[in-house]
C-alpha angles and dihedrals in degrees: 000000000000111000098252097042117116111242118238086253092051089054098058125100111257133196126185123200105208123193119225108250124264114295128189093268094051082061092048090047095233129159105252104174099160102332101127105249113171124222117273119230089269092059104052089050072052095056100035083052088045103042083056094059089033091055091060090070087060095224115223085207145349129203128181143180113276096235110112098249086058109036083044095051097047090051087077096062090039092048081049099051108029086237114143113242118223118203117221117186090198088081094053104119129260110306089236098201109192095002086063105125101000133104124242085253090056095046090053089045090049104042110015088169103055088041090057088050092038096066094034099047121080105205099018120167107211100205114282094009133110113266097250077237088066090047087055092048096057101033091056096045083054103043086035082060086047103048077049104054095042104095124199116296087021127113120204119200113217102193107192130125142277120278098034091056083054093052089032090064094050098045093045088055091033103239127173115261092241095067090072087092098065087061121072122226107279102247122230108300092358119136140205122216125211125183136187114249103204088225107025095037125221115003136183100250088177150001144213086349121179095164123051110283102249107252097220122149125279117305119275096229090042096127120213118253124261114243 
C-alpha cells in the first residue's frame, strides 16, 4: 500500500457511543434516569479529556441526549471541532419512575416488593418508569439513523448515558436481554467504537475506551470469510 493511502479500516463507517461525565449523583450512586443533574467539577476535567482524544476521529456529526450531562459533555467536542451539535431526546437514559434519587440500598428499603420484582422480572415496569423494552425501541431507532447517515471514512458520535447505551448495543445488533450481563457497566466519559465491516457488517471495535482505540491492522485471528 502506497503512504497516503487511506488503509481498508480507515475507509469503514464508525460510530462511537460516548457517556456524559460524572455528576454528583454518579458519586452518590443515585439513580438519575432523566432527572437533570449537571456535571460536577470532575466531570467536566472528564469531557473537556475526552473531547481532546475524541476530536482526532473528526466527527461528521455528533448528537446527544438533551439532558444537561450529556449536552454539556458533548459541547466540548462540538466546541473542538465546529460541528453543530444536534440535540435527540430519544438517547436520554432510562426514565427511572419510583427508583429517581435513590440508591439501589434505599429502593430496596422503600419498596422491597418492587425491588424483588424488579431483578427477577425481565421486562418490569417500576412504577412510572419506561418498560426496558421501550428504551430498546428508541435507542435503536436512534443508533440504527445514525449507523445510516455515517458514510465510509466518517465517523458519527452518539453522547447518552449509561445504561441506555448499554441496552442501545444489544438492541442495534439484536441481541438477546440476557447478554447484558457480558458487558460492564460504561464508566464516566468512556466510549465504545463500532465499525462496518463490508462483509460482516457492524462490529464492536472497542469498549468502554478512555484512551484512542489503537489503529493497527486488521486482527491476526481475524478468519476470512466463507463464500
Amino acid at each position: 500500500m502506497q503512504k497516503g493511502h487511506p488503509s481498508p479500516r480507515q475507509q469503514r463507517p464508525r460510530l462511537v457511543l460516548w457517556r456524559h461525565g460524572q455528576t454528583e449523583w454518579n458519586v452518590l450512586e443515585k439513580a438519575q434516569g432523566q432527572a437533570d443533574v449537571p456535571l460536577d467539577g470532575t466531570g467536566r476535567t472528564q469531557a473537556k479529556q475526552a473531547a481532546a482524544m475524541l476530536a482526532t476521529f473528526d466527527p461528521a456529526f455528533i448528537w446527544s441526549s438533551d439532558l444537561q450531562r450529556a449536552r454539556d459533555t458533548a459541547q466540548e467536542l462540538a466546541a473542538l471541532t465546529g460541528r453543530e451539535l444536534v440535540l435527540d431526546a430519544r438517547l436520554r437514559e432510562y426514565h427511572v419512575g419510583i427508583r429517581q434519587g435513590t440508591t439501589f440500598a434505599e429502593f430496596q428499603a422503600q419498596h422491597p416488593d418492587i425491588y424483588a420484582k424488579f431483578f427477577s422480572e425481565e421486562n418490569y415496569r417500576v412504577p412510572g418508569a419506561e418498560l426496558p423494552s421501550e428504551v430498546n425501541e428508541r435507542m435503536k431507532a436512534v443508533i440504527d439513523e445514525a449507523a445510516a447517515a455515517v458514510n465510509d471514512g466518517e465517523t458519527g458520535v452518539l453522547v447518552g448515558h449509561g445504561a441506555a447505551l448499554r441496552s442501545g448495543l444489544l438492541a442495534f445488533f439484536e441481541a438477546p436481554s440476557h447478554l447484558r450481563e457480558m458487558f460492564a457497566g460504561m464508566a464516566n466519559c468512556a466510549w465504545t467504537v463500532l465499525e462496518k465491516h463490508a462483509e460482516r457488517g457492524w462490529q464492536i471495535i472497542d469498549y468502554n475506551a478512555q484512551t484512542l482505540p489503537d489503529a493497527s491492522s486488521v486482527l491476526a485471528d481475524e478468519m476470512p470469510v466463507e463464500h
